[in-house]
C-alpha positions in Angstrom: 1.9 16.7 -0.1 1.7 15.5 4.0 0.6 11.8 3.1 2.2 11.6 -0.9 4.7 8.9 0.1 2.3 7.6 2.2 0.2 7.0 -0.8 3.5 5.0 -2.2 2.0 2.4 0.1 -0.1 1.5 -2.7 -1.9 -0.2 0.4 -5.0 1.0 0.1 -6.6 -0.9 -3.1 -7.4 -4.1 -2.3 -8.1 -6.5 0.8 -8.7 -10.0 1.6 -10.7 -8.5 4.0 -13.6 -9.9 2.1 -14.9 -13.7 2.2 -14.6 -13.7 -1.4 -10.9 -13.5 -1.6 -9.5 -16.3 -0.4 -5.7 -17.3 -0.4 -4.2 -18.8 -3.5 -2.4 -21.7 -3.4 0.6 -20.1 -4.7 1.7 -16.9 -3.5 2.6 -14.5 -6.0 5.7 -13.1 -4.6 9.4 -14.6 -2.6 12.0 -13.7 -0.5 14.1 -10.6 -2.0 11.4 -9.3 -4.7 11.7 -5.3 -4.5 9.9 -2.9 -6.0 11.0 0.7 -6.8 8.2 3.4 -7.7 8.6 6.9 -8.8 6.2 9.6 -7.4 5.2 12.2 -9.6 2.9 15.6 -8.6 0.6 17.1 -11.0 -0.8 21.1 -11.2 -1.4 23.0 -13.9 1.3 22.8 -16.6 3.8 21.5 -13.6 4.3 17.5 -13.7 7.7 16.4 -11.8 8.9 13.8 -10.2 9.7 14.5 -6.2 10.2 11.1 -4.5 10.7 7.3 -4.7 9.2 4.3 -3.0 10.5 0.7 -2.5 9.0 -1.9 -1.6 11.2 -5.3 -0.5 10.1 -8.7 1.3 12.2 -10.4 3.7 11.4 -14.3 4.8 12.9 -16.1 7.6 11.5 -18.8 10.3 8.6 -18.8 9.0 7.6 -15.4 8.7 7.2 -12.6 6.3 8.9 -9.1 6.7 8.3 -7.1 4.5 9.5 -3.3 4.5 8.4 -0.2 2.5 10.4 2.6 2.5 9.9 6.5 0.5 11.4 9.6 0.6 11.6 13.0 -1.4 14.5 14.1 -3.5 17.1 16.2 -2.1 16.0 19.3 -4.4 12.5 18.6 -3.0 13.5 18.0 0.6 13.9 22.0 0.7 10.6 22.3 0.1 8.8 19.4 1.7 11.1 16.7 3.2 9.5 13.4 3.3 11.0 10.3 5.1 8.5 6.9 5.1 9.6 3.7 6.9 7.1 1.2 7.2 7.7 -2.1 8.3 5.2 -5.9 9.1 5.6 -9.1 10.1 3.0 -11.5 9.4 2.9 -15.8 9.4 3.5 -17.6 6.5 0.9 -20.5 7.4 -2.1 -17.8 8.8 -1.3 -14.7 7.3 -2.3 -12.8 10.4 0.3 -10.3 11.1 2.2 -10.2 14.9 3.8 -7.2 13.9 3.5 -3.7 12.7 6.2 -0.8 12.5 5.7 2.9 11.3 8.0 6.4 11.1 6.9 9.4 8.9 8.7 12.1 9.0 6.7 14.9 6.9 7.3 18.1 6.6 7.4 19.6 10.4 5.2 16.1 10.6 6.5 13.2 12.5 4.9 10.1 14.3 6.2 6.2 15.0 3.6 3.6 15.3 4.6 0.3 17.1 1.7 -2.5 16.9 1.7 -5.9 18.6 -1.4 -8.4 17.6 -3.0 -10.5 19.4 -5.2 -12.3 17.0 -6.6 -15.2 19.3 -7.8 -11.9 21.8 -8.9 -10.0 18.7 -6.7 -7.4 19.9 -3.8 -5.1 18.4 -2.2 -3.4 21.2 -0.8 -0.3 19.6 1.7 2.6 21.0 1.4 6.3 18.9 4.3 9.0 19.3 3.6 12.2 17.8 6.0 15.0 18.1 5.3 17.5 20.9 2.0 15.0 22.1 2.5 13.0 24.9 3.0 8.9 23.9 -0.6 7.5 24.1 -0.8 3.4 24.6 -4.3 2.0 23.4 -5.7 -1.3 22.5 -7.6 -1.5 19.2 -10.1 -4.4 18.7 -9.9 -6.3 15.3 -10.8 -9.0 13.5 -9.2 -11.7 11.5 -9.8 -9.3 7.9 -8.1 -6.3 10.2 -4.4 -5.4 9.0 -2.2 -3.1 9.5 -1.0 -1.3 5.6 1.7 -3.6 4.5 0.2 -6.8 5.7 -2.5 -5.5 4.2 -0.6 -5.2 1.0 1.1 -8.4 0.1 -2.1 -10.5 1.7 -4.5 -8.8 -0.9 -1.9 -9.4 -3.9 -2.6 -13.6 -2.8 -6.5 -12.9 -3.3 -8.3 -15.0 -5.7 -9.2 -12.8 -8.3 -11.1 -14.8 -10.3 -14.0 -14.4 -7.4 -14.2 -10.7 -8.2 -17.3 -9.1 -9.9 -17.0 -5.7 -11.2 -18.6 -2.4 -9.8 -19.2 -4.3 -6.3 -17.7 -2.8 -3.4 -15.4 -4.4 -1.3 -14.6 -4.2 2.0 -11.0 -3.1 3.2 -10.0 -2.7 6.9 -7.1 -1.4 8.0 -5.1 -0.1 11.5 -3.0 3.4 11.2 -2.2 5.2 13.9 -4.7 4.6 16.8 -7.7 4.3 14.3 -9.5 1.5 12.6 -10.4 2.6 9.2 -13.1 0.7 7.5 -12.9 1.4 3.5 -14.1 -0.1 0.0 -12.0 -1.1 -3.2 -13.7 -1.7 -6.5 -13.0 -4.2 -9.3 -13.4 -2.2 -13.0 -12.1 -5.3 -14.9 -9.0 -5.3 -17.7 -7.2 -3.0 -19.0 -4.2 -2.7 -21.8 -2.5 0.3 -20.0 1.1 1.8 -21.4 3.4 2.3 -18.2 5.9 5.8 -18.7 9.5 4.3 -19.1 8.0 0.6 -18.7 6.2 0.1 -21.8 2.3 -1.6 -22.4 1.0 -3.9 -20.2 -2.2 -6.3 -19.7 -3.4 -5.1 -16.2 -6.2 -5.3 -13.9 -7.8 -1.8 -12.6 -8.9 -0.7 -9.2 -10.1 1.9 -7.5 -10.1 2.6 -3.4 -11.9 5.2 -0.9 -9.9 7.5 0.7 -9.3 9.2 4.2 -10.8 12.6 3.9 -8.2 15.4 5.7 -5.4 17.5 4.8 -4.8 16.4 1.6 -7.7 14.1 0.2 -11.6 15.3 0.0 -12.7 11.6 0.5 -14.8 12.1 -2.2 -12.2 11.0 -4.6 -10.9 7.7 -5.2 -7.4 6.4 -6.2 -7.5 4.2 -9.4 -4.6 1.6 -9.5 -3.6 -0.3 -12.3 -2.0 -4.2 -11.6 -0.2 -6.6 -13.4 -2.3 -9.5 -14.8 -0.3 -12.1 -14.4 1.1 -14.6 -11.7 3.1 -11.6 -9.7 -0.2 -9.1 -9.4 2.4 -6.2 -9.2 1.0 -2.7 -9.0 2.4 -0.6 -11.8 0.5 2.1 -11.6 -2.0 4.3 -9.1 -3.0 8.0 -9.6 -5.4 9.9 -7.1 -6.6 13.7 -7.5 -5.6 15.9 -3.7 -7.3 19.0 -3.2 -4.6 20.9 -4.9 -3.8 18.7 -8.7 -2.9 15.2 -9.0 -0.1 12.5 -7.2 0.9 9.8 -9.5 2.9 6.6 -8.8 4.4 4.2 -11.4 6.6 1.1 -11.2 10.3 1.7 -11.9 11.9 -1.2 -11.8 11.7 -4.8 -10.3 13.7 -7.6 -9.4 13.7 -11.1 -8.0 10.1 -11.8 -9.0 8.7 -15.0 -7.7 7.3 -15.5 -11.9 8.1 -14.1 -15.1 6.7 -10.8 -15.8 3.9 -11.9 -18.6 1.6 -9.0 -18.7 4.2 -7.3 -20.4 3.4 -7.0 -24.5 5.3 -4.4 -25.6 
């Protein structure tokens, strides 16, 4: 379970990394819209839920902030605790972020990640704190698709869509830690898909590469399900780990830039 609420970052799907996706002309998403998720583990004949996500955007002087935050239940914190913070801050006229925050806490796990970009040097000068490691300082060299995870997140949900072909592999690049990861997504067109506790929704499915290590074989993929309409919400991402399946699903919304439309039933 060391990443699960790391996978809540539902980051990993999609990127404007790729010259194809270029911004829309309206954003899909405002000041104050949160997002709440529930994460569900899957082996055998056990399927439970064991933590929540949210994600909410901030706006102010011309910048986004947006902040993710996840964490176990208290029953599960015996087991596993989990505690997720994740926080950007990127320009509302370039979409480059200045600003990237991190601080998992999993298990007897823990490391804070503090980026500053550069973007006219190309660089994202990046300070990692693991527990028990001495504090390392490195510079990381990027380019203007490079993001850091949430960045990452709400620049791909302002994608054109309509540019995307099916079975063709994207590009996504992203910053964690004191690594550049350099990933794919995949388009596998519509979908009606029935959300648990939600209800049946028109939605556009994904799938991503994964990290292989502790808990992924980076064989598998993560499939996520998003909402086709004008908010391009994710509602709903599953991906197999070495020992069953993690689950995520949209709980509950508010402040939504649009009405949600892709909702039939």
């Amino acid at each position: 379970m060391r990443p699960l609420l790391l996978v809540i970052s539902f980051i990993l799907f999609f990127t404007a990394a790729n010259p194809l996706c270029s911004q829309q002309p309206a954003l899909p998403y405002r000041d104050g819209e949160t997002l709440t998720y529930e994460l569900s583990y899957t082996w055998g004949g056990v399927n439970t839920d064991v933590g929540q996500g949210t994600a909410k955007m901030n706006y102010a002087d011309g910048f986004y902030n947006p902040v993710v935050t996840g964490r176990t239940y208290k029953f599960y914190d015996i087991f596993f605790k989990v505690r997720e913070h994740f926080e950007s801050r990127f320009s509302d006229s370039t979409f480059r972020p200045v600003m990237f925050y991190r601080k998992s806490e999993e298990g007897k796990y823990w490391v804070e990640n503090r980026y500053r970009f550069d973007n006219e040097k190309g660089k994202i000068y990046a300070n990692v704190r693991k527990r028990n490691k001495p504090e390392v300082d490195t510079v990381l060299t990027c380019t203007p698709y490079t993001f850091d995870l949430v960045s990452l997140f709400y620049n791909c949900r302002a994608m054109d869509f309509a540019s995307l072909e099916t079975g063709v592999k994207y590009p996504i690049t992203f910053a964690i830690d004191k690594e550049i990861y350099n990933l794919y997504f995949i388009y596998h067109g519509k979908e009606t898909r029935k959300i648990k506790g939600l209800g049946t929704f028109r939605t556009m499915k994904f799938s991503a590469s994964l990290v292989a290590g502790e808990i992924f074989t980076g064989k598998d993929e993560i499939y996520i399900w998003v909402s086709d309409d004008k908010n391009i919400v994710p509602l709903l991402f599953e991906s197999k780990v070495l020992v069953g399946t993690v689950t995520g699903r949209l709980k509950s919304w508010s402040n939504l830039k649009y009405p949600m439309t892709s909702k039939i039933k």
